[in-house]
FIGULUM-127703 format. One record per residue (C-alpha): residue number from 1; x, y, z; residue in three letters. Coordinates in Angstrom, 2 decimals. Example, Ala and Ser with C-alpha at 12.3 -4.5 7.8 and 13.67 -1.06 7.14 Angstrom:
<filums>
(filum 1, (12.30, -4.50, 7.80), 'ALA')
(filum 2, (13.67, -1.06, 7.14), 'SER')
</filums>
This chain:
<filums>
(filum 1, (19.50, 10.18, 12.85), 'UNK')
(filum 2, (15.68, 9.51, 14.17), 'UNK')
(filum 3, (17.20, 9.46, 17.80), 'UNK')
(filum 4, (17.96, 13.10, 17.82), 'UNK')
(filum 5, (14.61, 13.83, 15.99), 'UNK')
(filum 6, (12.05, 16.37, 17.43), 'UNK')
(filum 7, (8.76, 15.17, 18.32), 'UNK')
(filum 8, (7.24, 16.75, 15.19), 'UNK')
(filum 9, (9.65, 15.19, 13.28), 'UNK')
(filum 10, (8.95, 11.83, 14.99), 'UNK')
(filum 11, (5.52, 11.84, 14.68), 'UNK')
(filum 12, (5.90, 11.36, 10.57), 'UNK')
(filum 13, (6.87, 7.76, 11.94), 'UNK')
(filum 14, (3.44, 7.48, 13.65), 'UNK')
(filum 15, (1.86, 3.77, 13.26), 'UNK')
(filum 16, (5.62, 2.60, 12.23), 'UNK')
(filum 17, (7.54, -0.09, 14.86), 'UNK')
(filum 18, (10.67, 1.86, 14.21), 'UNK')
(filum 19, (9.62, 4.10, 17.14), 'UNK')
(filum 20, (9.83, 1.44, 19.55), 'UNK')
(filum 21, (13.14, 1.25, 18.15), 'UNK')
(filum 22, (14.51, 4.31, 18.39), 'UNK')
(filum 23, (13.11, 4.50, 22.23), 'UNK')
(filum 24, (14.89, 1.52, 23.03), 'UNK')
(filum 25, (18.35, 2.76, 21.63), 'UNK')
(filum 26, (17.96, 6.32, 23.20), 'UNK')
(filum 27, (17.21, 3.80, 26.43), 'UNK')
(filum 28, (19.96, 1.72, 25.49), 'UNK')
(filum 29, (22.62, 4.82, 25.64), 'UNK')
(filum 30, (21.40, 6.71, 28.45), 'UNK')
(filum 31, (22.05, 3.28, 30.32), 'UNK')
(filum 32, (25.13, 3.21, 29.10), 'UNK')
(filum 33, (26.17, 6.43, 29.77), 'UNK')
(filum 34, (25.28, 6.55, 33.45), 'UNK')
(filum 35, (26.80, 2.83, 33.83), 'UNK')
(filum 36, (29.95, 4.17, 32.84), 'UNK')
(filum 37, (29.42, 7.43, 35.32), 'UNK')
(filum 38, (28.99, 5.21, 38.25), 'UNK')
(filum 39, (32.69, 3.67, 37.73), 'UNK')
(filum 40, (34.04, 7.17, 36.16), 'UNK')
(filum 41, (32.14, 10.15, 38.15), 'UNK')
(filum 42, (34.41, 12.55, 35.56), 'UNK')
(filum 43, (32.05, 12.11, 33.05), 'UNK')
(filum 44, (29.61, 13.75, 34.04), 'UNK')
(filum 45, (31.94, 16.99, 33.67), 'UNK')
(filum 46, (33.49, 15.44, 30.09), 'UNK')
(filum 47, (30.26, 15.12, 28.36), 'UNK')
(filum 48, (26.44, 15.89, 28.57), 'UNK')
(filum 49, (24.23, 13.14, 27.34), 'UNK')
(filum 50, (23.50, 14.71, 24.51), 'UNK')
(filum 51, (27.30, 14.81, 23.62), 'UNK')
(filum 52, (27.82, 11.33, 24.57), 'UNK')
(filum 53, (24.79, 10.39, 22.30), 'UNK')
(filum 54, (26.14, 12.39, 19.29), 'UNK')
(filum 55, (29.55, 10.44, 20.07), 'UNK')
(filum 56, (28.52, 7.02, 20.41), 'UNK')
(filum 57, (26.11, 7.20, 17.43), 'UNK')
(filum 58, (29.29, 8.80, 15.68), 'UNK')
(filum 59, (30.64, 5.32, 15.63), 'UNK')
(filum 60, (27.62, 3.55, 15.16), 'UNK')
(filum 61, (27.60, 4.87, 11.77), 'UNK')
(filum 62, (31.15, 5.21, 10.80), 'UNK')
(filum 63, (33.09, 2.10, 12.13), 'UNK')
(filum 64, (34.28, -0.59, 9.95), 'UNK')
(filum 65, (34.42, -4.44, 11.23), 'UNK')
(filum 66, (38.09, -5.51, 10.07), 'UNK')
(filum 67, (39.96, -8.60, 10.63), 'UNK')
(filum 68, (43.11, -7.70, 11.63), 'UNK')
(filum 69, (46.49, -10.32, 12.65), 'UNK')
(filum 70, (43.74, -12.94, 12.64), 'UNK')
(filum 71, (41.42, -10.58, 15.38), 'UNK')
(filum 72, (38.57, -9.66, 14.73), 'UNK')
(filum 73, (38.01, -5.55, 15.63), 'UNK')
(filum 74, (36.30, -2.10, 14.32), 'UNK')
(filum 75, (37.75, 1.08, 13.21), 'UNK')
(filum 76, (37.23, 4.14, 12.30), 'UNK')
(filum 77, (38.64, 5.45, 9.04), 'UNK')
(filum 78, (38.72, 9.08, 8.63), 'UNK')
(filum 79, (38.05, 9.73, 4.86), 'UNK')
(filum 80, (36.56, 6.26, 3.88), 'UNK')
(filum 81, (33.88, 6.95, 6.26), 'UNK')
(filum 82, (32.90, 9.70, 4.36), 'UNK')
(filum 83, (31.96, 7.27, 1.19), 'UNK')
(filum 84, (28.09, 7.33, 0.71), 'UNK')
(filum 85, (25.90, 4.58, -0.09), 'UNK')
(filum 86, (24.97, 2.76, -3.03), 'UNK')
(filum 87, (23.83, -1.11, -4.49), 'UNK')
(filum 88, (25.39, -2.70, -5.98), 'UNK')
(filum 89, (28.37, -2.06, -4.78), 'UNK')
(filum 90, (31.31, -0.28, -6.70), 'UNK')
(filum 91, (33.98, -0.79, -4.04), 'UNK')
(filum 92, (34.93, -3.31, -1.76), 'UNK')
(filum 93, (37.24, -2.63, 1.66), 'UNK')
(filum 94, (39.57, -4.10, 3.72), 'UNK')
(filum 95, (42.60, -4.33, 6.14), 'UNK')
(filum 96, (45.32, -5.61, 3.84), 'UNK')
(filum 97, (48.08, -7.31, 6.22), 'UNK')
(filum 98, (51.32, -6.91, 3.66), 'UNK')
(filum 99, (50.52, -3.17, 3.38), 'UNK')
(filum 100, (49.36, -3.44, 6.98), 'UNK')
(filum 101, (46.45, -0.46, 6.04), 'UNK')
(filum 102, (43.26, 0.28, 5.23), 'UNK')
(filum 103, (42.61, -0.16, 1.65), 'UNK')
(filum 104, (39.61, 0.41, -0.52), 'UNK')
(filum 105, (39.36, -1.30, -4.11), 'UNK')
(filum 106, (37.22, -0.53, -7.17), 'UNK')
(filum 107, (35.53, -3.27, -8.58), 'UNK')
(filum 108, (34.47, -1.63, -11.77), 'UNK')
(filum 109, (36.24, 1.23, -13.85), 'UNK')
(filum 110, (35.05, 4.40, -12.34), 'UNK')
(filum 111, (35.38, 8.05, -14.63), 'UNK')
(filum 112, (37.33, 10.64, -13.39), 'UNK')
(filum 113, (35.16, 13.19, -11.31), 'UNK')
(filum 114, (32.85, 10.56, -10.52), 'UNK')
(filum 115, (31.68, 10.08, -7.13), 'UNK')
(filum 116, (33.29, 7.08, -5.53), 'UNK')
(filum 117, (30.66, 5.14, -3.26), 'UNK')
(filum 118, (30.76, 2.35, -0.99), 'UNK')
(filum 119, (28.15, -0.11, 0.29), 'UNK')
(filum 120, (26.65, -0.59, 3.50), 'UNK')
(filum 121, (25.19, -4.01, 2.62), 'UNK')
(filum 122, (21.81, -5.38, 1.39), 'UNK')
(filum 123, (19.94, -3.88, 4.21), 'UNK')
(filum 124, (16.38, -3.49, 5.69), 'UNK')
(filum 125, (15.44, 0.82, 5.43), 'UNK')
(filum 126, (14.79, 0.44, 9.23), 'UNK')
(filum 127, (18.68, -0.36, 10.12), 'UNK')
(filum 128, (19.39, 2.55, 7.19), 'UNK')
(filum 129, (17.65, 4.96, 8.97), 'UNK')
(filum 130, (18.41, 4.14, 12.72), 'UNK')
(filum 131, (22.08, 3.79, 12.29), 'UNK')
(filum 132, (23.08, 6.25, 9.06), 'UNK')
(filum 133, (19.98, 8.82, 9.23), 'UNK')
(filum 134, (18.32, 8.00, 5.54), 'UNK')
(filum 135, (16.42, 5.79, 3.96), 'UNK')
(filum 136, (16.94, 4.53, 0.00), 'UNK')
(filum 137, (13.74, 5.50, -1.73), 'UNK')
(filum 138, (14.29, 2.43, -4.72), 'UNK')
(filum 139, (15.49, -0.55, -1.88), 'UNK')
(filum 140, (15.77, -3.44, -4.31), 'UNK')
(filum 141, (18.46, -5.24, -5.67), 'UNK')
(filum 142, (19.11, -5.67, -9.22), 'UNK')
(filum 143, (17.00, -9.26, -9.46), 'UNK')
(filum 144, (14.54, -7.18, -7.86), 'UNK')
(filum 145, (14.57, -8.46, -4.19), 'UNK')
(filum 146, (13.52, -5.67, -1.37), 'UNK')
(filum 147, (15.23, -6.12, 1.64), 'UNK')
(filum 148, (12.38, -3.86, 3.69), 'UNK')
(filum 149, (10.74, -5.88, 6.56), 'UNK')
(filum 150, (8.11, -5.73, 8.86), 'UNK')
(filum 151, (7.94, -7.41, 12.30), 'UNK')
(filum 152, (4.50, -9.23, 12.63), 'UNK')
(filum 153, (3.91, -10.05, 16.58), 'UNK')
(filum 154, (1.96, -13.72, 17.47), 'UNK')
(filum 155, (0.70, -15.18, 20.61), 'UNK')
(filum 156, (-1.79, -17.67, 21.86), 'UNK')
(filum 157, (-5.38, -15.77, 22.29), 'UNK')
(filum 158, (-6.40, -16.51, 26.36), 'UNK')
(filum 159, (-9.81, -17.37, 24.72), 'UNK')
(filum 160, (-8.18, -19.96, 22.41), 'UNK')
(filum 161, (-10.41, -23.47, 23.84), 'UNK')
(filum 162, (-7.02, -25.16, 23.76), 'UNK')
(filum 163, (-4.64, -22.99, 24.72), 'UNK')
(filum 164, (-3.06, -24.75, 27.61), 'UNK')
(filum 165, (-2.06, -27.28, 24.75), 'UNK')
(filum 166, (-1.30, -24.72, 22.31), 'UNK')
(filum 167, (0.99, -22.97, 24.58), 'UNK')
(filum 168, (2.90, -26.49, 25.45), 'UNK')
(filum 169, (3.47, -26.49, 21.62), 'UNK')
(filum 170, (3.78, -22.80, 21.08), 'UNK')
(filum 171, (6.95, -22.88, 23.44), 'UNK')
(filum 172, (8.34, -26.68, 23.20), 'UNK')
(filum 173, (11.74, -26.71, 23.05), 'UNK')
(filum 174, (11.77, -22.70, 23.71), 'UNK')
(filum 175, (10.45, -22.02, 26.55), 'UNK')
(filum 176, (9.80, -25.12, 29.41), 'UNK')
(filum 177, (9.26, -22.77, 32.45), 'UNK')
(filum 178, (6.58, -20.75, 30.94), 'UNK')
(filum 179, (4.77, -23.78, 29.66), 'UNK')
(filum 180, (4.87, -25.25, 32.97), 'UNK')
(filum 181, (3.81, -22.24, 34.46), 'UNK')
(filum 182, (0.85, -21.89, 32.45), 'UNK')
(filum 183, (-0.09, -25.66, 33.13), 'UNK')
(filum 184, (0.02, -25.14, 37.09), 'UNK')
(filum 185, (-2.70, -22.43, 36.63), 'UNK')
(filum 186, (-5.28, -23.63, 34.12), 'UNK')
(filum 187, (-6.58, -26.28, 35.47), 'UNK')
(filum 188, (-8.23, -23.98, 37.96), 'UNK')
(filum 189, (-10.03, -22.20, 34.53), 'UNK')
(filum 190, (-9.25, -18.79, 36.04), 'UNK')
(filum 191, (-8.00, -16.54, 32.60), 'UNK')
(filum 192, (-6.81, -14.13, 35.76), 'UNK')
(filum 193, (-4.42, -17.07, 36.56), 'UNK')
(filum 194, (-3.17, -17.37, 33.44), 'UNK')
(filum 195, (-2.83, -13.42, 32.54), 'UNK')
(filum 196, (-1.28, -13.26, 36.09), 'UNK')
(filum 197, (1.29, -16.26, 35.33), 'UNK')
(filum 198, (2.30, -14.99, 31.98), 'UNK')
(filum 199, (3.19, -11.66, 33.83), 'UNK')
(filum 200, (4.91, -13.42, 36.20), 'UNK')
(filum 201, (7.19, -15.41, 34.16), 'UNK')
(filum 202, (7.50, -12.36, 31.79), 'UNK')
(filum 203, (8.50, -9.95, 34.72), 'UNK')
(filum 204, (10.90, -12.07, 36.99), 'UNK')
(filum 205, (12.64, -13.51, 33.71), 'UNK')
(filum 206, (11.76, -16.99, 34.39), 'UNK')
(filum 207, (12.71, -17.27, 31.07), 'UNK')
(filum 208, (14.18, -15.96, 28.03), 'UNK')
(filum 209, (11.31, -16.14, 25.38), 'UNK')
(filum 210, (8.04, -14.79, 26.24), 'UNK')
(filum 211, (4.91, -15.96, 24.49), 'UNK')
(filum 212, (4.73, -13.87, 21.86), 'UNK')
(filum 213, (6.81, -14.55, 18.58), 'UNK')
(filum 214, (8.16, -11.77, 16.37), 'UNK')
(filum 215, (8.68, -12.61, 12.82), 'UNK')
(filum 216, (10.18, -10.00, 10.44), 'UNK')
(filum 217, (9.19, -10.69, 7.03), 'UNK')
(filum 218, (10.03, -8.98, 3.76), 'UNK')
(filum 219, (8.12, -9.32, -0.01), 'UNK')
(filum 220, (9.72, -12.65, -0.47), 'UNK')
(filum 221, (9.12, -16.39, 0.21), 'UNK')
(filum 222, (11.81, -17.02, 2.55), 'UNK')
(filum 223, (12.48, -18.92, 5.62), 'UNK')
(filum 224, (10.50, -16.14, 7.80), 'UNK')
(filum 225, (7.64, -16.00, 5.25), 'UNK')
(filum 226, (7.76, -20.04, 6.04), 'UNK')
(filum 227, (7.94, -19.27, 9.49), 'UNK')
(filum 228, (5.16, -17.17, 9.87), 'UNK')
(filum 229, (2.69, -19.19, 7.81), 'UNK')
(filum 230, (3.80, -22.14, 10.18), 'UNK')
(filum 231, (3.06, -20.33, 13.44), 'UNK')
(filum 232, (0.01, -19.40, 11.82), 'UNK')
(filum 233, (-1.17, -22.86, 11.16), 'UNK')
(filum 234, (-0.66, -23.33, 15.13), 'UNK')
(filum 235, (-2.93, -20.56, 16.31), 'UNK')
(filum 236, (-5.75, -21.80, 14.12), 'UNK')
(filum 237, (-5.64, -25.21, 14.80), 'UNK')
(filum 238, (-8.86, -26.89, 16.26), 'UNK')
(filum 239, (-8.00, -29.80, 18.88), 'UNK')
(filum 240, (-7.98, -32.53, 16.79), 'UNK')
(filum 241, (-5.95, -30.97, 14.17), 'UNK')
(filum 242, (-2.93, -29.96, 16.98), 'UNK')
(filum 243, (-3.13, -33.22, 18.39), 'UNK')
(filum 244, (-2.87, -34.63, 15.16), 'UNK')
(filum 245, (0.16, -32.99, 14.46), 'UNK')
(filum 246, (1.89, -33.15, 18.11), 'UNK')
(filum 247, (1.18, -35.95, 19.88), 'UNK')
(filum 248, (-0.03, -39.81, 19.57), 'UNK')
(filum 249, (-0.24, -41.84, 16.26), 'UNK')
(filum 250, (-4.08, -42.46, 17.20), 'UNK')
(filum 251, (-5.27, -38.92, 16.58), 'UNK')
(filum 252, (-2.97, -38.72, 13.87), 'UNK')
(filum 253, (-5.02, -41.40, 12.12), 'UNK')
(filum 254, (-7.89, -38.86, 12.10), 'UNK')
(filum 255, (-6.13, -36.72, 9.15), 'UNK')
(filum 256, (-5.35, -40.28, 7.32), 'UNK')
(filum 257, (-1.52, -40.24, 8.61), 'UNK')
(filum 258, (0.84, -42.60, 8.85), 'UNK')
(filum 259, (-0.46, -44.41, 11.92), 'UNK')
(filum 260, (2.74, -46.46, 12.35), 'UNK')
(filum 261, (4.69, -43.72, 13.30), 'UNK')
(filum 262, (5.02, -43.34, 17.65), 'UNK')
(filum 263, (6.76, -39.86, 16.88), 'UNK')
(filum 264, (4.73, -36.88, 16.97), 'UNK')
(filum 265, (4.20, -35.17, 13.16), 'UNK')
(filum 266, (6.06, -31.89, 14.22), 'UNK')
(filum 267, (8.60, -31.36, 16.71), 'UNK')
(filum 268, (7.15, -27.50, 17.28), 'UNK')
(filum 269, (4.92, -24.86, 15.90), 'UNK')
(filum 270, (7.95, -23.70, 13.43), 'UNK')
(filum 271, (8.02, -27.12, 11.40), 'UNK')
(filum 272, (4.08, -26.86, 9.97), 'UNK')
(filum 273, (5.96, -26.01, 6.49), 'UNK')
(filum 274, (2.28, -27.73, 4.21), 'UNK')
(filum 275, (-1.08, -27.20, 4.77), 'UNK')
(filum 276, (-2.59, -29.18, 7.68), 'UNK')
(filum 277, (-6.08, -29.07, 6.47), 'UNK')
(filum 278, (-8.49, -26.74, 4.09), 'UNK')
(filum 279, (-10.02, -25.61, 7.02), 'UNK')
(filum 280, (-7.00, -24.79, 8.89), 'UNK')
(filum 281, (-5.67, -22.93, 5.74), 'UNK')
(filum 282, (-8.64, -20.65, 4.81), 'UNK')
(filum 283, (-8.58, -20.00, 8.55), 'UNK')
(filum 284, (-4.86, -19.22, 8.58), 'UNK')
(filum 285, (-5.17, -16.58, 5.48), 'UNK')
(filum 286, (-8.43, -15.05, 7.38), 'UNK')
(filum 287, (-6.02, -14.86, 10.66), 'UNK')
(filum 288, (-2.60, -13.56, 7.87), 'UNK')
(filum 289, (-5.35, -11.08, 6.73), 'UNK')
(filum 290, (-7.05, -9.60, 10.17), 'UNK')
(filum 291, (-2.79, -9.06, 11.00), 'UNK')
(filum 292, (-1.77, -6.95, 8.37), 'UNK')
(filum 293, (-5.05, -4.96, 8.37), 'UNK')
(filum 294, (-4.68, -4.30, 11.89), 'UNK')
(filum 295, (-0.85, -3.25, 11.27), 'UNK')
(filum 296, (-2.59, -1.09, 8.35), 'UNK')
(filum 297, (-4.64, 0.63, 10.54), 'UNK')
(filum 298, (-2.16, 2.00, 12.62), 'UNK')
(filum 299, (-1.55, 4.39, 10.47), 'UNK')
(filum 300, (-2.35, 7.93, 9.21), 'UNK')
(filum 301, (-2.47, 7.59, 5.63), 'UNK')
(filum 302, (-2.83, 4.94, 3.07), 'UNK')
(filum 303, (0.25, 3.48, 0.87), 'UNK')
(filum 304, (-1.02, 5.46, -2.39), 'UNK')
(filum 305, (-0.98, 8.78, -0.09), 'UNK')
(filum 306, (2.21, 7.75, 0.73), 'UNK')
(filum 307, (3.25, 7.38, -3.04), 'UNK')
(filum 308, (1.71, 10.33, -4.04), 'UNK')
(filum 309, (3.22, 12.44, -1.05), 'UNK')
(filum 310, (6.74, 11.28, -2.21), 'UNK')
(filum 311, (5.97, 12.86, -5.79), 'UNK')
(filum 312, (5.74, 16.44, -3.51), 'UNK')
(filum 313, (9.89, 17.46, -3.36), 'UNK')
(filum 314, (8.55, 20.83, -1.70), 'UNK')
(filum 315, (6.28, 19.38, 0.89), 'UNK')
(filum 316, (9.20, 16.94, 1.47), 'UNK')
(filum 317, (12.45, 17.77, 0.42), 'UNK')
(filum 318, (15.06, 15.61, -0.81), 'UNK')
(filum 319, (17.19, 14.36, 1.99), 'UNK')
(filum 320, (14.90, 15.73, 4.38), 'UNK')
(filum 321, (13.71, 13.54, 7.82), 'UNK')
(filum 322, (10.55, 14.06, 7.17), 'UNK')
(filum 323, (11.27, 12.56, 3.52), 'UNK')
(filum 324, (12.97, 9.94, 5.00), 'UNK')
(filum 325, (10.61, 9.05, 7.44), 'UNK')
(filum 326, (7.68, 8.78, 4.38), 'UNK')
(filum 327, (10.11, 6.51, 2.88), 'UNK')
(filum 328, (10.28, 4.22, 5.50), 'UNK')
(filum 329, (6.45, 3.90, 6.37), 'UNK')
(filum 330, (6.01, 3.81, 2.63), 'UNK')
(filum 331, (8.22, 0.50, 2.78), 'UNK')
(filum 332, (6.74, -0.81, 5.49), 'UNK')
(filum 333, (3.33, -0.64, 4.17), 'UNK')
(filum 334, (4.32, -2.27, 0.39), 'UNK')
(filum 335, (5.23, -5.60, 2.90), 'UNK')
(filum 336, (2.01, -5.44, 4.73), 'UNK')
(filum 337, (-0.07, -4.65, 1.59), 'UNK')
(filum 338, (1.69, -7.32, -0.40), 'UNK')
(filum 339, (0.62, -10.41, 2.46), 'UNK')
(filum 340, (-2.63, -8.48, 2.24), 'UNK')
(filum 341, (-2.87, -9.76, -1.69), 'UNK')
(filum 342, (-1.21, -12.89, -0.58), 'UNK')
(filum 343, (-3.87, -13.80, 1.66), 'UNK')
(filum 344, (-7.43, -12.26, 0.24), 'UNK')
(filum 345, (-5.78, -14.52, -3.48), 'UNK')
(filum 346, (-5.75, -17.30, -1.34), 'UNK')
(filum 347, (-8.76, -17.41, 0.07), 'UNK')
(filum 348, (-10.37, -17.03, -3.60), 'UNK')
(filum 349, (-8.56, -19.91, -4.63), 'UNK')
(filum 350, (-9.36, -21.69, -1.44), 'UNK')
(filum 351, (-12.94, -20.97, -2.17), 'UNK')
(filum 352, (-13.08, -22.42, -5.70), 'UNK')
(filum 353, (-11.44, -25.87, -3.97), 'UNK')
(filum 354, (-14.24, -25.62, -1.42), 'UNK')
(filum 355, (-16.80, -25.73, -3.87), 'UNK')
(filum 356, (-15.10, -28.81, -5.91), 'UNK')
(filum 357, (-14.10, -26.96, -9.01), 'UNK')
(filum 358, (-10.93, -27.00, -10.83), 'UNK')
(filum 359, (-7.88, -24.02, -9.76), 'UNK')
(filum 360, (-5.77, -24.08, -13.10), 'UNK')
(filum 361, (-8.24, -21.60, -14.69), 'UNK')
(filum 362, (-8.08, -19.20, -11.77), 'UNK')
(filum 363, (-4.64, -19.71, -11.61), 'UNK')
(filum 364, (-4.07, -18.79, -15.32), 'UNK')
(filum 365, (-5.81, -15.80, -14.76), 'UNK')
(filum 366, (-3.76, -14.41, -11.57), 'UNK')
(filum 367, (-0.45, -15.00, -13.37), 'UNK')
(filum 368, (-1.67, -12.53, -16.08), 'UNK')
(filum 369, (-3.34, -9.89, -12.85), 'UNK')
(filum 370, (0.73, -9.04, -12.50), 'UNK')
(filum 371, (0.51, -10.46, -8.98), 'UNK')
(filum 372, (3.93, -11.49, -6.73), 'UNK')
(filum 373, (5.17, -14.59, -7.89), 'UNK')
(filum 374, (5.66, -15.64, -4.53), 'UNK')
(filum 375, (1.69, -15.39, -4.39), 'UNK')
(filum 376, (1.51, -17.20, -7.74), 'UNK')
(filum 377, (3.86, -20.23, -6.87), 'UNK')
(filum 378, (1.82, -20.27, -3.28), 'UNK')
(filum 379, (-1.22, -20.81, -5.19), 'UNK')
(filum 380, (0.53, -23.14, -8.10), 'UNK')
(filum 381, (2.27, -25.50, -5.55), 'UNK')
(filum 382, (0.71, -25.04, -2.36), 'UNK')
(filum 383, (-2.93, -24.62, -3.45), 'UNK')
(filum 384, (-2.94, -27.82, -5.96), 'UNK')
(filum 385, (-1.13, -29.85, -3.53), 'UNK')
(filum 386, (-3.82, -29.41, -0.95), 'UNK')
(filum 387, (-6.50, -29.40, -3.61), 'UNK')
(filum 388, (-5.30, -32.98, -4.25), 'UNK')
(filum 389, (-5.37, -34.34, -0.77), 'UNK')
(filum 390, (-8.73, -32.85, 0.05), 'UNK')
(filum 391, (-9.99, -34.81, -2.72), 'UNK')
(filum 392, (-7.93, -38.14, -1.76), 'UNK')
(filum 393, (-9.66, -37.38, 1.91), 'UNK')
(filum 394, (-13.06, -37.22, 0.28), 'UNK')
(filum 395, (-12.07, -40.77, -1.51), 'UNK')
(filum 396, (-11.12, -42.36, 1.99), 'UNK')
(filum 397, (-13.93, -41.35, 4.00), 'UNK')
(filum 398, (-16.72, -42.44, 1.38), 'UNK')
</filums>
């Protein structure tokens, strides 16, 4: 497991946010294990560290979560925890009351000889490889879904013109004491203020979410792919646009919205699910883009040195940390690369709208390029819709 990896062995994780990880949960026992010194000084003679580490990561990875006389509880299971891995799953487990034990059932008529396997769920390779020690090189289900994720991080820039009001929105319903924090300092337009009351409310815990938002999103268009587009939207908003979409019906009127409506257009920056504008699209691609290059850059070598490494069983052997470890940047780097191709796709569409000419053409043509279909519906659905009310826009202002 990574948290008894040398530093050599680490360093094949170099540019990865599993490292982080694996720092926090070497932080996270060694707290624990001194905790429990303070009340029990005889630890200290029971167990090193080191032992206690190797124990407590002993039942990370081998307790089962039963139900048992309606309680909820884990166990370990000497023999079924010896069961390795593998989707879709062959075998199902469980506590069964009448027999009152542990029983594991085949779902599926397995040959004699054959290894019997169990699963350990439809899992990220991140929580593979920090709780079991290995990562699955082929991580997809059989519709072809990849459970790998990456965490992108997203905050208000302190040059942002408005971010006192982006930060009211950024946090509302979240996160009142920072917001109010924020507010106290910038109307004396010192950024020192601010960077000092962001610290501040950071460091003393004022409160429990800080300003920047982690979203972990996998090659898929889920509800943290939505998320992240919407926070997006947020941070590129120009004035009008965010008080369009948060505040009075007047400035709503600006974007020809319902001007009837008292209630702001979103309650908060994770409810922007449609395009606000062209402009704040193409600018919200060009912000998805600079992300994931940045990510990119981070590290070593490139996703097709990755690939071609993996092709090298001597250079890195099959069950191997360091193969492991190329595994899991490998993954990391298909997500990244694949909102990459999301975003540069969008922004050729978004240029074609731009110039007033028609999308289905273009659109045609990237459904035969092999591209995501996520990427494909984005630019079917998405990318017409707005075409549509740009040119509805165009109707009501001339």
């Amino acid at each position: 497991m990574p948290v008894f990896w040398s530093q050599e062995e680490l360093a094949q994780l170099e540019g990865s946010y599993l490292l982080s990880q694996i720092a926090d949960r070497n932080e996270a026992i060694a707290e624990d294990y001194h905790s429990i010194c303070q009340v029990a000084p005889e630890l200290y003679d029971l167990c090193s560290l080191e032992e206690f580490k190797w124990a407590r990561m002993c039942v990370c990875s081998r307790n089962f979560g039963l139900q048992i006389d309606g309680h909820r509880t884990s166990a370990l299971v000497p023999h079924a925890d010896m069961l390795n891995h593998f989707r879709p799953r062959e075998t199902k487990w469980t506590f069964d009351e009448e027999k009152q034990a542990f029983t594991i059932t085949t779902l599926q008529s397995i040959p004699a000889g054959a290894q019997v396997y169990d699963s350990y769920g439809q899992k990220c390779n991140h929580r593979f490889l920090l709780n079991y020690g290995f990562a699955v090189e082929d991580n997809r289900e059989l519709d072809g879904f990849c459970p790998n994720e990456v965490p992108i991080e997203l905050s208000v820039s302190l040059d942002d013109p408005c971010f006192q009001k982006k930060v009211e929105f950024w946090t509302r319903g979240e996160n009142a004491s920072f917001a109010a924090a924020v507010a106290a300092v910038t109307t004396s337009q010192s950024q020192q203020a601010v960077i000092n009351a962001v610290e501040v409310a950071v460091h003393q815990q004022e409160t429990d979410i800080a300003p920047v938002k982690r979203v972990r999103v996998c090659v898929s268009n889920n509800e943290n792919t939505r998320l992240l587009f919407s926070l997006l939207r947020t941070l590129v908003c120009t004035e009008d646009e965010l008080s369009a979409l948060s505040t009075d019906m007047v400035s709503r009127s600006l974007f020809g919205l319902d001007t009837k409506s008292s209630q702001p257009l979103y309650r908060s920056c994770r409810d922007i699910r449609h395009p606000v504008s062209l402009r704040n699209e193409r600018a919200t691609m060009r912000l998805l883009l600079d992300t994931v290059s940045i990510a990119l850059s981070r590290y070593p070598t490139t996703l097709s040195k990755d690939t071609s490494d993996l092709m090298d069983e001597v250079s890195f052997p099959r069950f191997s940390n360091r193969r492991h470890a190329k595994i899991q940047v490998k993954g990391e780097k298909e997500v990244l690369t694949h909102f990459a191709k999301w975003a540069n796709t969008a922004l050729e569409v978004m240029d074609l709208i731009q110039e007033g000419q028609s999308i289905e053409r273009t659109i045609a043509n990237i459904e035969e390029c092999g591209l995501h279909h996520t990427i494909i519906r984005y630019c079917a659905d998405v990318l017409t819709a707005l075409q549509r009310e740009e040119m509805k826009n165009l109707r009501r202002r001339a």
